[in-house]
ROSETI-739631 format. One record per residue (C-alpha): residue in three letters; x, y, z. Coordinates in steps of 0.25 Angstrom, whole numbers, plus 5000, padded with zeros to 4 digits. Example, Ala and Ser with C-alpha at 12.3 -4.5 7.8 and 13.67 -1.06 7.14 Angstrom:
2
Ala504949825031
Ser505549965029
***
This chain:
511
Unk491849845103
Unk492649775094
Unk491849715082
Unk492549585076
Unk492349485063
Unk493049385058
Unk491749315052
Unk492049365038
Unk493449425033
Unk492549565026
Unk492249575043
Unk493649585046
Unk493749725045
Unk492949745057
Unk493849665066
Unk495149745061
Unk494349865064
Unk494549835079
Unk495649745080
Unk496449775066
Unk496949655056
Unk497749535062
Unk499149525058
Unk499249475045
Unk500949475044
Unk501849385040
Unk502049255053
Unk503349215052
Unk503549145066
Unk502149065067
Unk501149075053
Unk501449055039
Unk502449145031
Unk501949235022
Unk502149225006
Unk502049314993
Unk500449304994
Unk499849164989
Unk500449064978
Unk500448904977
Unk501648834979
Unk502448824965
Unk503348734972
Unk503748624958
Unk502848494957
Unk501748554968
Unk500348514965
Unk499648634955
Unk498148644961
Unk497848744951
Unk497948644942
Unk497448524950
Unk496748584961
Unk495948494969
Unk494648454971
Unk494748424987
Unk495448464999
Unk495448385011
Unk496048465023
Unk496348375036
Unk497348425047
Unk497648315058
Unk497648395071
Unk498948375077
Unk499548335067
Unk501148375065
Unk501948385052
Unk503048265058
Unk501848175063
Unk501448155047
Unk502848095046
Unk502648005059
Unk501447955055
Unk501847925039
Unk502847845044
Unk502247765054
Unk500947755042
Unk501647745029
Unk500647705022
Unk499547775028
Unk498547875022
Unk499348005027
Unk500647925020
Unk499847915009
Unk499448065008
Unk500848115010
Unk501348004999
Unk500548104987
Unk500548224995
Unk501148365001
Unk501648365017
Unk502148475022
Unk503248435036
Unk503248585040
Unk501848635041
Unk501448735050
Unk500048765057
Unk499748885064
Unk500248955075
Unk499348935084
Unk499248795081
Unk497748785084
Unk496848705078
Unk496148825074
Unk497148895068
Unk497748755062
Unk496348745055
Unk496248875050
Unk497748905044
Unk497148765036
Unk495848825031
Unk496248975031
Unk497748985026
Unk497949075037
Unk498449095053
Unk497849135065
Unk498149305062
Unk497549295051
Unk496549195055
Unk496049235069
Unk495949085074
Unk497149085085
Unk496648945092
Unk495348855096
Unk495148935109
Unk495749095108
Unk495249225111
Unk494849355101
Unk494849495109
Unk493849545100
Unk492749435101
Unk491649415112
Unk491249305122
Unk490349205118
Unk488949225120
Unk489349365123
Unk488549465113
Unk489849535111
Unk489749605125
Unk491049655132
Unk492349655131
Unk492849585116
Unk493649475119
Unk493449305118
Unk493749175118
Unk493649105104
Unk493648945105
Unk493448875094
Unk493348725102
Unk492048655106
Unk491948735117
Unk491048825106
Unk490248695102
Unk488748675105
Unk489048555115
Unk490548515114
Unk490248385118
Unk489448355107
Unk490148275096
Unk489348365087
Unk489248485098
Unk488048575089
Unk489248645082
Unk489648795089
Unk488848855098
Unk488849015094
Unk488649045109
Unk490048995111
Unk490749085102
Unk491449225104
Unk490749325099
Unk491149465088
Unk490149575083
Unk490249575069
Unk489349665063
Unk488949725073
Unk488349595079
Unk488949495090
Unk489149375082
Unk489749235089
Unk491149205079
Unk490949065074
Unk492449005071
Unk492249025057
Unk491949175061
Unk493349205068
Unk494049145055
Unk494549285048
Unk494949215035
Unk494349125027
Unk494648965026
Unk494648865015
Unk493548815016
Unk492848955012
Unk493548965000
Unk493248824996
Unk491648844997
Unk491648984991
Unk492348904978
Unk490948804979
Unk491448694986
Unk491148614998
Unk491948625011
Unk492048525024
Unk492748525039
Unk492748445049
Unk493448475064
Unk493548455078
Unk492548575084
Unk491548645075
Unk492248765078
Unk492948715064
Unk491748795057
Unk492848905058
Unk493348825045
Unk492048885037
Unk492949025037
Unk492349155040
Unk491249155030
Unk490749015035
Unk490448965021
Unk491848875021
Unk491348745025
Unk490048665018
Unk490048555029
Unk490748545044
Unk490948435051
Unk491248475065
Unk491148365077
Unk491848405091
Unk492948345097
Unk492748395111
Unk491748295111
Unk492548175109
Unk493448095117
Unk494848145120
Unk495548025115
Unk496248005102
Unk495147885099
Unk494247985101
Unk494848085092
Unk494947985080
Unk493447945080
Unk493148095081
Unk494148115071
Unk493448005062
Unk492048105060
Unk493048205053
Unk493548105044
Unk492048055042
Unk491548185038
Unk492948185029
Unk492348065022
Unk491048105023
Unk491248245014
Unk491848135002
Unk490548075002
Unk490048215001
Unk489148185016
Unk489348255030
Unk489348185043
Unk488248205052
Unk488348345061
Unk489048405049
Unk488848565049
Unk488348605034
Unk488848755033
Unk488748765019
Unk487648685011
Unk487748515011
Unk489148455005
Unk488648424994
Unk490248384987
Unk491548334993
Unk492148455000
Unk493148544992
Unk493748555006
Unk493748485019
Unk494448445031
Unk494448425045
Unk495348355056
Unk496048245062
Unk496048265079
Unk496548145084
Unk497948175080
Unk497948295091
Unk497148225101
Unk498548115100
Unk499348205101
Unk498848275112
Unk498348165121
Unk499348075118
Unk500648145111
Unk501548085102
Unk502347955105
Unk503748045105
Unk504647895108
Unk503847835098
Unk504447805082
Unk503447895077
Unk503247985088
Unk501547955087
Unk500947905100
Unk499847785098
Unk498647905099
Unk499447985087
Unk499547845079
Unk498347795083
Unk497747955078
Unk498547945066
Unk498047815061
Unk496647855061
Unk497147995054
Unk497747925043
Unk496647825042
Unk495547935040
Unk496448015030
Unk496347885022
Unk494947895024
Unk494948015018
Unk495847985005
Unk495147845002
Unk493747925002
Unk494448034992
Unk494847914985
Unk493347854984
Unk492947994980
Unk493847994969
Unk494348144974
Unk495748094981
Unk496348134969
Unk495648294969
Unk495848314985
Unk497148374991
Unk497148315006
Unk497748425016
Unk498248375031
Unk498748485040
Unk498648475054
Unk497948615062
Unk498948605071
Unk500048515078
Unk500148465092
Unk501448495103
Unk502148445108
Unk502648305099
Unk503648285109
Unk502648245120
Unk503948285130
Unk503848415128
Unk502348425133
Unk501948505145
Unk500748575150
Unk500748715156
Unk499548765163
Unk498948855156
Unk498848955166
Unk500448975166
Unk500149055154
Unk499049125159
Unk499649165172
Unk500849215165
Unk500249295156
Unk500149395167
Unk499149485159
Unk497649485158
Unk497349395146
Unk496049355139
Unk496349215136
Unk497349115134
Unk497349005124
Unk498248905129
Unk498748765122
Unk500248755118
Unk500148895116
Unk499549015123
Unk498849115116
Unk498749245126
Unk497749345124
Unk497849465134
Unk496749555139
Unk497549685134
Unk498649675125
Unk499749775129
Unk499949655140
Unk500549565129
Unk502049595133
Unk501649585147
Unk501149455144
Unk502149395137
Unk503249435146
Unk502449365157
Unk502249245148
Unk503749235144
Unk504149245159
Unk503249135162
Unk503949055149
Unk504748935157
Unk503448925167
Unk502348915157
Unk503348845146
Unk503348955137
Unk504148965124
Unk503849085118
Unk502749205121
Unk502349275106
Unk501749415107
Unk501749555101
Unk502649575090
Unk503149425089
Unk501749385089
Unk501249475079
Unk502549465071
Unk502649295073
Unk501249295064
Unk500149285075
Unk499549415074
Unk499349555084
Unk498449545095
Unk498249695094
Unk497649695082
Unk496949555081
Unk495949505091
Unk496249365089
Unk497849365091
Unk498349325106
Unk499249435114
Unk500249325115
Unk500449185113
Unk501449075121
Unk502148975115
Unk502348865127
Unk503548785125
Unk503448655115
Unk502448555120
Unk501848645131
Unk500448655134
Unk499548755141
Unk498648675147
Unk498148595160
Unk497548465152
Unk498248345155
Unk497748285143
Unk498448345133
Unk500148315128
Unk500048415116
Unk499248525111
Unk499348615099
Unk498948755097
Unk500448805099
Unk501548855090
Unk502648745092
Unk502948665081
Unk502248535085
Unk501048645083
Unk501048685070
Unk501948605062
Unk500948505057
Unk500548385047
Unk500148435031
Unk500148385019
Unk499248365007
Unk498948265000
Unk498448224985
Unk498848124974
Unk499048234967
Unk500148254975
Unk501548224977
Unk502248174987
Unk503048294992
Unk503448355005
Unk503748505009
Unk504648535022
Unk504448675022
Unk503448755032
Unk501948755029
Unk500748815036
Unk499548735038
Unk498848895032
Unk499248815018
Unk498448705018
Unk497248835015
Unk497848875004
Unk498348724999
Unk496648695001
Unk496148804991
Unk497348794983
Unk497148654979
Unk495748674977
Unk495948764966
Unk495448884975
Unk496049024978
Unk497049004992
Unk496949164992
Unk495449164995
Unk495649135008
Unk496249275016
Unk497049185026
Unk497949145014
Unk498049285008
Unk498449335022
Unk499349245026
Unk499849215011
Unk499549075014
Unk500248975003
Unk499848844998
Unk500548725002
Unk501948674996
Unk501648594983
Unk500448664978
Unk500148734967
***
């Protein structure tokens, strides 16, 4: 019976054991490229943390998001707040996120400097071979579904839903003793925020499903305070997505005053000093783009919803920096915006839906699930079906509007990991055609999750008056904005393992 821990990295020994250590080479069609082991940027005039560091980083990605809508929305606010950032700041036109482009994935390239391989968080709703069902005492076959939506919640229909509910989660034996694997739990690596306590600071976070206590890192000890109200309670429109939106931005200005909003979820002793390091999200972005898409006839390509979503975005950022600015700490804070992921298609023309059960039926092998979006990720029930499966699939391509099936050696050589070896890693993955979406909801004109480029080419840049005013074209991956965070705080980039796997850089202008 296979015994598995990715609670604490001293743990990992006993999964490898079983299942060996995941992939960990180079990713040169999908992650970042690998360097000559960790240094800061030396480019000339960058900004020298070590001599400067600073005091605060604020870390905000706006879901959705992509690197050409910061450019749309600059010119149609010129003198907004995101105008004013990017007036004294670094923006980065060619950043990638990961692949998958996941929120989960997104998140944790952000907060651990590394990728899903390295990781193990694939997607929001995946499979593990080695884990157990929920609620199952680690009895039967190994083998689960891992979610990390509300659908783990307490009562999902609860603004405040009573947090996670441990008899919704897949279950390991670690130690010798089934235990259920909170999301902080399957992390294998540490994040940020770890680092950042363990130094004697204060942390906060604040996101769409308390599933985000997967920010607090293996150890658990990452974040001070939480702030974790669920979306799945609120309404579906873009309206309804600003005013959930707005508690994020509450709990943004509440950690200036140095107070928490009611339902907040103390981890770690009462904030007691503005955070060190805190972030959270922006969803209303995403719900506009998938509801409503982009206005593609339009001057600026923005439909009313993305402007209308934008405008409250840019608003609330102001928030933000006039509240620095009362605090007299604008000057000591480096604010980070990058998006966890994209949204595809832009071009609304190119959407189209595909039930999902075209992939399934072509599969033509017994699998144990299928995560669909504008990706499939296939796991099989025995892998020495894989190039069965993906001769099936790419004889099903024109049906099920399939560009490309990624398996075996490609998959393993293209960065995403071996499935023989790691648990976490699908058997093969599909990449539909641009704008294709495997689902049956009629709701929905764009999705994210995939590898296109209107997934994982998204908005970053970083702003301080200490800045200047530069932009760099060449690519980026959202795993930089770790190792920029620890960086400019004066902290060790190295201490996270993700960075050191991955040899994860700072960000362009730093040094």
């Amino acid at each position: 019976m296979p015994q598995l821990s990715f609670i604490l990295p001293a743990l990992l020994p006993v999964v490898y054991a079983q299942w060996g250590a995941p992939a960990q080479g180079g990713r040169p069609s999908w992650g970042p490229p690998g360097g000559q082991g960790w240094q800061p940027d030396q480019g000339p005039g960058g900004y020298d943390c070590k001599e400067q560091p600073f005091k605060h980083v604020i870390t905000i990605s706006v879901d959705g998001l992509h690197s050409s809508d910061v450019g749309k929305w600059v010119a149609l606010s010129p003198n907004g707040n995101i105008s004013q950032l990017l007036q004294h700041g670094y923006e980065y036109t060619n950043a990638w996120t990961t692949a998958p482009s996941d929120s989960f994935p997104g998140s944790m390239a952000q907060y651990t400097g590394a990728t899903p391989p390295t990781t193990g968080v694939w997607y929001d709703d995946t499979w593990d071979h080695s884990y157990y069902a929920p609620s199952s005492g680690c009895a039967g076959a190994p083998g689960a579904e891992v979610v990390y939506d509300e659908s783990i919640d307490y009562n999902s229909t609860q603004l405040f839903s009573g947090g996670i509910d441990p008899a919704n989660l897949p279950e390991a034996i670690i130690n010798g003793k089934c235990t259920p694997i909170y999301p902080h739990n399957r992390l294998r690596v540490g994040t940020t925020f770890e680092v950042v306590t363990a130094a004697g600071f204060q942390t906060a976070y604040t996101d769409k499903h308390p599933a985000y206590d997967i920010v607090r890192g293996p150890s658990g000890t990452g974040l001070t305070v939480g702030y974790f109200p669920e979306i799945a309670a609120v309404g579906p429109t873009v309206a309804d997505t600003i005013a959930y939106d707005q508690l994020h931005v509450n709990a943004w200005l509440d950690w200036l005053d140095v107070t928490t909003p009611v339902n907040t979820t103390v981890y770690n002793g009462s904030l007691t000093q503005i955070p060190t390091l805190f972030g959270g999200n922006f969803q209303a972005m995403s719900v506009a783009q998938k509801t409503v898409g982009y206005a593609n006839d339009s001057t600026s390509s923005f439909s009313a919803a993305e402007v209308q979503a934008m405008t409250f975005i840019d608003a609330s950022i102001g928030a933000v920096v006039n509240k620095l600015k009362a605090k007299n700490i604008y000057d000591d804070t480096l604010i980070v915006v990058a998006s966890k992921h994209g949204q595809a298609p832009i071009n609304r023309t190119l959407f189209n839906e595909v039930n999902p059960k075209c992939i399934s039926g072509a599969v033509g092998v017994p699998t144990q699930f299928i995560t669909f979006d504008d990706i499939a990720l296939v796991f099989l029930n025995n892998s020495a079906d894989t190039n069965t499966a993906a001769a099936n699939l790419q004889a099903a391509a024109s049906k099920c509007k399939i560009r490309s099936v990624i398996y075996g050696q490609n998959l393993t050589a293209s960065g995403f990991g071996n499935p023989a070896t790691d648990p976490a890693v699908p058997n093969v993955i599909v990449q539909p055609e641009l704008g294709v979406i495997y689902t049956t909801s009629t709701a929905k004109v764009a999705e994210h999750g995939g590898i296109s480029t209107d997934d994982r080419v998204v908005a970053c840049f970083a702003s301080s008056p200490k800045l200047q005013k530069t932009v760099f074209s060449q690519r980026v991956n959202t795993t930089q904005v770790a190792a920029t965070s620890l960086h400019a705080l004066g902290l060790q980039p190295q201490a996270l393992a993700g960075i050191r796997d991955e040899q994860t850089q700072v960000l362009p202008g730093f040094s």
